[in-house]
C-alpha positions in Angstrom: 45.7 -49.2 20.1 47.9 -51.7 18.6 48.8 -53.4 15.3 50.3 -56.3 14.0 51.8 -56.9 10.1 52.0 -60.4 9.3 55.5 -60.7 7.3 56.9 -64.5 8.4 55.5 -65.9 4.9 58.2 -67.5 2.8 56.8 -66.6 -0.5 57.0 -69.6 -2.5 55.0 -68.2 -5.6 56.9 -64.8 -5.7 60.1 -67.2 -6.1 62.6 -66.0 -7.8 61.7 -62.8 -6.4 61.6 -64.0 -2.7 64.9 -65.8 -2.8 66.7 -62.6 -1.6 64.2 -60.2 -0.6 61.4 -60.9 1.8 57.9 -60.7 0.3 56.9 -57.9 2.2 59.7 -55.5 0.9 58.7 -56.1 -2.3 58.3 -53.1 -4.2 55.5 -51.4 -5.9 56.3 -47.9 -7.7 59.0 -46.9 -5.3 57.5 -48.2 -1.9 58.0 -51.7 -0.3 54.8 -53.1 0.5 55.0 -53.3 4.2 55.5 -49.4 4.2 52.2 -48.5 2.3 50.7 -50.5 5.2 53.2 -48.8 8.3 52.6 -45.1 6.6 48.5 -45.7 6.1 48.5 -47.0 10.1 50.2 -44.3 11.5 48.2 -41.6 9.3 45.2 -43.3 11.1 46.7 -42.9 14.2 48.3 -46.2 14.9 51.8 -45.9 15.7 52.3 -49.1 17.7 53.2 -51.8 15.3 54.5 -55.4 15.6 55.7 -57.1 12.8 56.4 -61.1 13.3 59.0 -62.9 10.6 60.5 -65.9 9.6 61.9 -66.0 5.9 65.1 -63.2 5.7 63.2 -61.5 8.9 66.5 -59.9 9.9 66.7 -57.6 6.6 62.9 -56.9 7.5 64.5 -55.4 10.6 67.2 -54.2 9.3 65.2 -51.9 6.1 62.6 -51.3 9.0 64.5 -50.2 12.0 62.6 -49.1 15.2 60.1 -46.9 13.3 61.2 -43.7 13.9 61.8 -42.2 10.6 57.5 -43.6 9.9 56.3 -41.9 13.6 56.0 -45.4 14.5 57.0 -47.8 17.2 57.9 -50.7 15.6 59.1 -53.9 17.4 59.3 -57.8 16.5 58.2 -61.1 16.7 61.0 -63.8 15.3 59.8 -66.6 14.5 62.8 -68.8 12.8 60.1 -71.0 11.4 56.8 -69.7 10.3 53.8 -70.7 12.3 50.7 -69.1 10.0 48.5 -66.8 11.0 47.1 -67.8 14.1 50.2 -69.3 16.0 52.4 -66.2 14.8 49.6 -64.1 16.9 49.9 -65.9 19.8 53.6 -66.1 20.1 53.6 -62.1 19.8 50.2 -61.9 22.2 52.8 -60.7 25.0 53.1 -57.1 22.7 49.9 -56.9 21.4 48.6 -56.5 24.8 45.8 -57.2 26.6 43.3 -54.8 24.0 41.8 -55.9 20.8 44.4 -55.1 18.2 44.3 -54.9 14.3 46.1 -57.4 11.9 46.9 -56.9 8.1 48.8 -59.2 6.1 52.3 -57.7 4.6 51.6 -59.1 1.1 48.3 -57.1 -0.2 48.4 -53.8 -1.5 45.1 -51.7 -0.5 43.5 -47.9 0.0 41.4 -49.5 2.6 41.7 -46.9 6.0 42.3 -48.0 8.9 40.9 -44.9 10.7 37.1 -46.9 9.7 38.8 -50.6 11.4 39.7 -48.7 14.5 35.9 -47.8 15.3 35.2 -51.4 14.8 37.8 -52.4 17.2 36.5 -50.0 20.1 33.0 -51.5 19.2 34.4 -55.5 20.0 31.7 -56.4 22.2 32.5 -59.0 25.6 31.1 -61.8 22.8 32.6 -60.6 19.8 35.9 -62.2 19.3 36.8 -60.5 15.4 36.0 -58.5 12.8 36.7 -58.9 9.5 37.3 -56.7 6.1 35.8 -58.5 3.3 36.3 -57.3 -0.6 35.0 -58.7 -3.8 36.5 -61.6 -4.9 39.1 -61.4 -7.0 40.0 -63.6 -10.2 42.3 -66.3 -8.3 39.6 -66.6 -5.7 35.8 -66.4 -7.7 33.5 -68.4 -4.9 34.7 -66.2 -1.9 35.8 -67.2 1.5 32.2 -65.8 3.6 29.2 -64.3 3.8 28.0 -60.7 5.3 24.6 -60.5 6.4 23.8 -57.6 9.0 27.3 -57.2 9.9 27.8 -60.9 10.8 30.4 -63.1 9.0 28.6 -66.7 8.1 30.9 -69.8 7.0 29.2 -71.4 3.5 30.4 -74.8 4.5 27.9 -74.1 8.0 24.9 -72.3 6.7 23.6 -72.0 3.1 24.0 -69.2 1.2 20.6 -68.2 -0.5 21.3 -66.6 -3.0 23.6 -64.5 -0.8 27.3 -63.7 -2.5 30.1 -65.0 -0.4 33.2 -62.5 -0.2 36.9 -62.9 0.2 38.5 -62.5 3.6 41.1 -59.5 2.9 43.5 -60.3 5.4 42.5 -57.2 7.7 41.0 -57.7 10.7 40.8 -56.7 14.5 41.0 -59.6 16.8 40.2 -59.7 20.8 43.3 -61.3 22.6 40.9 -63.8 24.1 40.1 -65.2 20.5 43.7 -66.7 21.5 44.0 -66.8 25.0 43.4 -70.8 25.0 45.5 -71.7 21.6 48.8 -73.8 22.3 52.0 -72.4 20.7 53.2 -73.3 17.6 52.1 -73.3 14.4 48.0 -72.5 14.0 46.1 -71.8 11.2 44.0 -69.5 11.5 40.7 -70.1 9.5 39.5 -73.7 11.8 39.6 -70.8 14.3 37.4 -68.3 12.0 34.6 -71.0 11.6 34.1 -71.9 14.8 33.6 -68.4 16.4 31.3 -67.6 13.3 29.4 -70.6 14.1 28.7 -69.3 17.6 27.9 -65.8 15.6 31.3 -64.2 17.2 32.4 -62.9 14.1 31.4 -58.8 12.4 32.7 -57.8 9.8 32.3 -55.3 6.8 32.2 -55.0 3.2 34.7 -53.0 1.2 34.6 -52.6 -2.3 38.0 -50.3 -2.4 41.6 -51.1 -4.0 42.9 -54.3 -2.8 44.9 -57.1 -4.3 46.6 -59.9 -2.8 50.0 -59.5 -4.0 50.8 -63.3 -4.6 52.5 -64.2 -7.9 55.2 -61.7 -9.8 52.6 -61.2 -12.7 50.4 -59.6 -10.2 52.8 -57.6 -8.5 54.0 -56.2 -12.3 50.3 -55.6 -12.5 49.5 -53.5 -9.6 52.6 -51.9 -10.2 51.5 -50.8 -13.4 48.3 -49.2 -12.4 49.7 -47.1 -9.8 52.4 -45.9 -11.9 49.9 -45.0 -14.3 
């Protein structure tokens, strides 16, 4: 089973932070934040990682290396310019292979195991295109991005919520490669994507209530810091 770390993201709030150092070797306590994600893959038994970049991507490679010293396998998707979520998948579709595969975003900071995502990858059904990790929604994002119900993931802006609480889309997830067999290179976003395979109900997903922040400004990065130093 495979992985990919989304790391091409320029980083525009973290500036002046980002200017030098890319936002996924941003540290917190004495860890960049791409390693917390590298060390808590491997330790679930994932030690075949791509990481796509953009932004300062060579001193990504160059802090990274091939892996070795993490038990990993680590190789890369250059980008030169980003191309989001979606179209950064597809141009690295050639080695994630031809399995479902997981995908976490470089910049959040989680205990979330991936040991729990990998049994939902083995369970992607012929239909089933992803599953996603949903958390509680944090301050910066208070009406959520969807809606759980029976292990489905809903869209709000398709179906009503009644009285259901929407959630916010962690930027975990395991995708089946045919989710982008038939998307053009270049740059994609990913959620038009999202909504249209949960509106055919080809979306799971699951519900965790764990650590996780979106590392997105430098206040929250000083704050996350803080708690884990404390």
């Amino acid at each position: 089973m495979r992985a990919m770390i989304l790391a091409a993201g320029r980083g525009e709030r973290m500036r002046p932070l980002t200017d030098t150092t890319p936002k996924p070797l941003l540290k917190i306590a004495d860890k960049s934040l791409i390693e917390y994600h590298i060390e808590a893959l491997v330790k679930s038994g994932i030690n075949d990682i791509i990481i796509n970049h953009a932004w300062l991507g060579e001193i990504i490679e160059a802090q990274l290396g091939d892996g070795k010293r993490y038990d990993a396998k680590i190789q890369y998707s250059p980008e030169g310019q980003a191309l989001e979520t979606a179209g950064g998948i597809k141009n690295a579709l050639h080695l994630l292979g031809e399995e479902p595969f997981m995908v976490v975003n470089g910049d959040i900071f989680t205990d979330y195991s991936f040991t729990q995502l990998k049994k939902s990858v083995e369970n992607l059904s012929t239909n089933q295109l992803a599953h996603l990790v949903l958390v509680n929604n944090p301050a910066h994002n208070p009406d959520g991005d969807f809606y759980c119900q029976d292990n489905r993931v809903f869209d709000p802006n398709r179906q009503a919520l009644n009285g259901k609480q929407a959630y916010t889309f962690s930027g975990i997830a395991c995708y089946s490669p045919k989710f982008f067999s038939e998307l053009k290179p270049g740059k994609q976003s990913l959620t038009p994507m999202l909504r249209a395979a949960m509106a055919k109900q080809q979306v799971s997903g699951e519900i965790y209530q764990g650590l996780w922040w979106d590392i997105g400004t430098p206040e929250r990065l000083k704050e996350i810091s803080m708690k884990i130093q404390h």
